[in-house]
N, C-alpha and C positions, 0 to 999 in steps of 0.2 A: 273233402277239402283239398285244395288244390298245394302242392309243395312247393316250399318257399323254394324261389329264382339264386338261382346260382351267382353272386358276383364275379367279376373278371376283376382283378387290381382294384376290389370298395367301388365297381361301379357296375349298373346291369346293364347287358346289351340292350341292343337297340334293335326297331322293327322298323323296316324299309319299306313304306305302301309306293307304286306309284304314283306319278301326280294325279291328282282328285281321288285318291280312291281313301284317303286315311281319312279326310273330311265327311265321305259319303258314310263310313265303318262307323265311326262315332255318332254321328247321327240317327244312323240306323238304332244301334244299341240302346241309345239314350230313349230313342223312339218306344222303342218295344219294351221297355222296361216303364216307362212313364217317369223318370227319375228327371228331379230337377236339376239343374247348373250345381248348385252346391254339393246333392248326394250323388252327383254323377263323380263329382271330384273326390267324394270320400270314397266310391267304390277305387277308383283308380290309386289312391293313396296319395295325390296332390292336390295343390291348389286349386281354385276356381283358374287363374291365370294361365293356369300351365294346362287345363279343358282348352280354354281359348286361343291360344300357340297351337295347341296340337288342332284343332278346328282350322284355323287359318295355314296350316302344316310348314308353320316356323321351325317348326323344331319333329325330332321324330320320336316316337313313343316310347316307352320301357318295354321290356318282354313282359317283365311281373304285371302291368297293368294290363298290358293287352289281354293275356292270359287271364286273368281274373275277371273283364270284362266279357270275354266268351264263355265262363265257366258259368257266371251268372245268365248269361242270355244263354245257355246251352246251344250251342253253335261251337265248330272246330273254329280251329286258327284258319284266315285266310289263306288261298292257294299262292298268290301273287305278293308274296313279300320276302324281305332278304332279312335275315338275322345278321345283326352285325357287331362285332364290339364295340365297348365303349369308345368314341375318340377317330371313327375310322375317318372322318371324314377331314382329319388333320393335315395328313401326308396326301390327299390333295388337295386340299389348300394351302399346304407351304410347297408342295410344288410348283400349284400355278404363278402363284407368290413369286416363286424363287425367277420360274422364266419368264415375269415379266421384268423383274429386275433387272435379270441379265438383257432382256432386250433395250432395254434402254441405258443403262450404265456400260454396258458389256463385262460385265464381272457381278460377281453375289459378295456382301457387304461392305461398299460402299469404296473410297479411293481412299488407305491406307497412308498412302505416302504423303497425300492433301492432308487428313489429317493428322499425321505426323508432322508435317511444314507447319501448321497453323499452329500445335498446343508449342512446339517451341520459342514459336513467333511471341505467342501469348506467354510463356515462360520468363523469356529476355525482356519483354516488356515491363510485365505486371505479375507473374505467378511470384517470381522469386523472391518480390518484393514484400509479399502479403505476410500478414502473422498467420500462423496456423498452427493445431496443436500437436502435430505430429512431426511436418517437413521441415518447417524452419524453426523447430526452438530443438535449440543445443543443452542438454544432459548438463549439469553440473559436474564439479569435480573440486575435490579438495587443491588450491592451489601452494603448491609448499616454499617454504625459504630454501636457500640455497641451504646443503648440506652434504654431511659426507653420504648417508644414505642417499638422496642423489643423483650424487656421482659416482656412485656404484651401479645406479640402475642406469645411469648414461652409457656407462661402460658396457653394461648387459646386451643393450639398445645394439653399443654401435659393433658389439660382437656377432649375438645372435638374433639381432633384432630388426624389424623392419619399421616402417612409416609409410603410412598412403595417406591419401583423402580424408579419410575417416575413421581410423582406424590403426593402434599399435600391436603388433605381433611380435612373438619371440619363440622362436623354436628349438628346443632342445631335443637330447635324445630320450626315445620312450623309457629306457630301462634304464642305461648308467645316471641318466639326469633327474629319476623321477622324485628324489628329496630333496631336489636342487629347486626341482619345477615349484616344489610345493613352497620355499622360501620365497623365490620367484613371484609368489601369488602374494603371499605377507606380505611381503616389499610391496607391492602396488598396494595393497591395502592401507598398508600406515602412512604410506605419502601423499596417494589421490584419492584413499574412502570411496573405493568404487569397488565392486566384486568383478573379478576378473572371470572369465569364461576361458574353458579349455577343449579340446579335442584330439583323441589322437588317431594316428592315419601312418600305418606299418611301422615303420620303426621310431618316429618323432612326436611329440608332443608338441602342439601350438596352443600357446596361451596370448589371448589376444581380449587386447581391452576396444571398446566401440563409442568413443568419445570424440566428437571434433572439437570440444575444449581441450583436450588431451594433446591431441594433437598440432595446435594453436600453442601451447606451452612449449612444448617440446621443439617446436621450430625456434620458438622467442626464445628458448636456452641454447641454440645453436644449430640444432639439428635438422637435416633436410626432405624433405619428400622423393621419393621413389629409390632408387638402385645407389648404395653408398659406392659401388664399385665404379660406377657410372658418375655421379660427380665426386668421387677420389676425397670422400667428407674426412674432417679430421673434428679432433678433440674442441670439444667448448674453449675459448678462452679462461673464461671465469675459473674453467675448472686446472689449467695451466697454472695460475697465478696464483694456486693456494696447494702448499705441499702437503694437506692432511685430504685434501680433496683430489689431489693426485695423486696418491695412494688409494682412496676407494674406488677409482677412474680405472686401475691397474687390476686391481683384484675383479672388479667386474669382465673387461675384458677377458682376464685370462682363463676365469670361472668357464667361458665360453665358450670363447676359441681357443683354449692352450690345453696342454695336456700335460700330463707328470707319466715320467716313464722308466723301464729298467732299457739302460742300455747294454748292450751285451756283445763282448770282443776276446778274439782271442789274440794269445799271447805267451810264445814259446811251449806249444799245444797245452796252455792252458787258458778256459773261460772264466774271464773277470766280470763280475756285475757290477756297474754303475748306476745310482740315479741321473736322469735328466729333467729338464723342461724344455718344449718346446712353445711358442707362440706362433700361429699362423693368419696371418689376414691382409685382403687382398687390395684395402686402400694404403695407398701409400703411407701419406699423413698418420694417420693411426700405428703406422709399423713404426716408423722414425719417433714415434711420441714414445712410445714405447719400449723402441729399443734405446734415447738418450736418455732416460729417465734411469734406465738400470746403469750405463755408463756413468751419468754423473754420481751416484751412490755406490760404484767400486762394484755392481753387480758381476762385471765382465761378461757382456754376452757375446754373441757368435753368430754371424751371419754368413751362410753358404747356399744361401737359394735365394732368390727374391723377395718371396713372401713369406718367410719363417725365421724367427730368431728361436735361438737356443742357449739354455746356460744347461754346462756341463759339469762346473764345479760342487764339488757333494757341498762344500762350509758357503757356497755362494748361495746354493740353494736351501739350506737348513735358514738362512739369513733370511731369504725372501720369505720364505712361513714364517719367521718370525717379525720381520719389520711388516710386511703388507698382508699376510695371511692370505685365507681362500673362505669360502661362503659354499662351497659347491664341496659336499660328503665325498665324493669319489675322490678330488684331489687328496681331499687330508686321509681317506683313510688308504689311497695310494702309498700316499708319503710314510704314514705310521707303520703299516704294513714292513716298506721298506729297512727302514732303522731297528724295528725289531728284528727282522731276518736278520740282518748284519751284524748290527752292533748288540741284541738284545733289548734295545730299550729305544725313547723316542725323546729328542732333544727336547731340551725345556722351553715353551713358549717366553722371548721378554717380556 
């Protein structure tokens, strides 16, 4: 009994006669054996059809068949044939393929830039305009009423957060922000009912929502697409005109861009510890909103750089955690930390 043929990749090679001689092989065989069309196709393990291809040398034969047909006719394998894998006959055909392409195109697949000009063409005309269920339908979103939640997440936005196309992001830090990040996520949840997605990349965290309703809303509450430094964005009106809404406007910000700190000076060689706060942000509008807003409520701040305000008074600053609070863990437990070290204990929230 003859052993079973070894497959290459689930497929057997192939046997190479040259031309006439596979037609005249089978002929032969089929001859000498007396076997008709049909048990000639069962000795070989195929079809009647696939006799008749190999008869007319369409196509070229298996090894296993050939093999089986000389085992039966007792006869070696042919001198004048090539073994070949399966498929050999691909790589030239997509060769020839290839340079006739190039002889007439002078390039291999086709003119890129054509069609790059035409799907746009087709774009501006008619793509953009089609329903489809992917490209043109816009995600839902929860759309919210005005409120102080918000305008705190306004604030967050116009702190740490950006606006494109498609899409809202807010980048905090990986470690001091990471139970800030996580309120961060809340707040989009109760406002727009959408899950936020997050990512973090060395030291920051981005939490980014992928809405163009979202971001449709967001511009219709005032806000603008691309680089707030770049068009110098300032505060929503709406959020101006209502002082429980500019107080969460405030706390947002500062959640972001501000920081609580020990200041530390000396004084007849000895070192005093004070707390501070700083505010730092680089559109204009938003520093002036922020730094009248502590002016008209006796905050008393301080400006000495461009882009940073400061309050350096301890009862100014016990004031501001008490009338605006914070949302952001690092501040308050900055601040608590503080009061305890000094005074033993931590003022009472009003």
């Amino acid at each position: 009994m003859a052993k079973p043929a070894v497959k290459h990749n689930n497929y057997y090679k192939r046997v190479v006669f040259l031309k006439g001689e596979q037609k005249d092989f089978l002929n032969k065989i089929q001859t000498q054996l007396g076997l008709t069309l049909k048990e000639f196709a069962n000795l070989a393990g195929v079809q009647v059809r696939s006799i008749s291809d190999w008869k007319r040398e369409k196509f070229s034969m298996s090894l296993p068949a050939v093999k089986r047909m000389c085992q039966r006719a007792r006869i070696v394998l042919p001198k004048n044939i090539k073994i070949k894998d399966p498929f050999w006959y691909t790589l030239k055909g997509s060769s020839i393929g290839g340079i006739a392409v190039y002889k007439k195109y002078g390039h291999i697949g086709g003119d890129s830039e054509y069609r790059r000009k035409k799907w746009y063409q087709w774009w501006e005309k008619e793509g953009k305009f089609r329903k489809h269920p992917i490209i043109n339908v816009c995600l839902p979103i929860n759309i919210p009423k005005k409120s102080s939640r918000l305008a705190e997440f306004i604030g967050i936005i116009l702190g740490d957060g950006g606006v494109s196309r498609r899409q809202v992001t807010i980048t905090v830090h990986r470690q001091d922000d990471r139970d800030f990040a996580v309120y961060i996520k809340d707040l989009i949840r109760i406002l727009f009912k959408v899950e936020p997605s997050s990512c973090e990349r060395e030291s920051v965290v981005h939490i980014f929502i992928s809405r163009t309703k979202l971001v449709q809303f967001l511009t219709g509450m005032g806000l603008c697409i691309g680089s707030k430094v770049r068009h110098q964005v300032d505060v929503p009106n709406w959020i101006k005109s209502s002082e429980k809404y500019t107080k969460a406007c405030l706390r947002g910000l500062f959640d972001t861009d501000g920081c609580f700190y020990i200041d530390r000076h000396l004084y007849k060689d000895k070192i005093y510890l004070n707390c501070a706060m700083n505010f730092t942000n680089r559109s204009l509008p938003i520093l002036y909103f922020f730094k009248r807003y502590l002016k008209k409520h006796g905050f008393r701040p301080t400006q000495k750089t461009k882009f940073s305000i400061f309050l350096r008074r301890e009862d100014k600053i016990v004031n501001y955690f008490q009338t605006i609070g914070s949302s952001n863990p690092k501040h308050l437990e900055k601040f608590k930390q503080y009061f305890k070290n000094k005074h033993g204990g931590v003022p009472k929230w009003s």
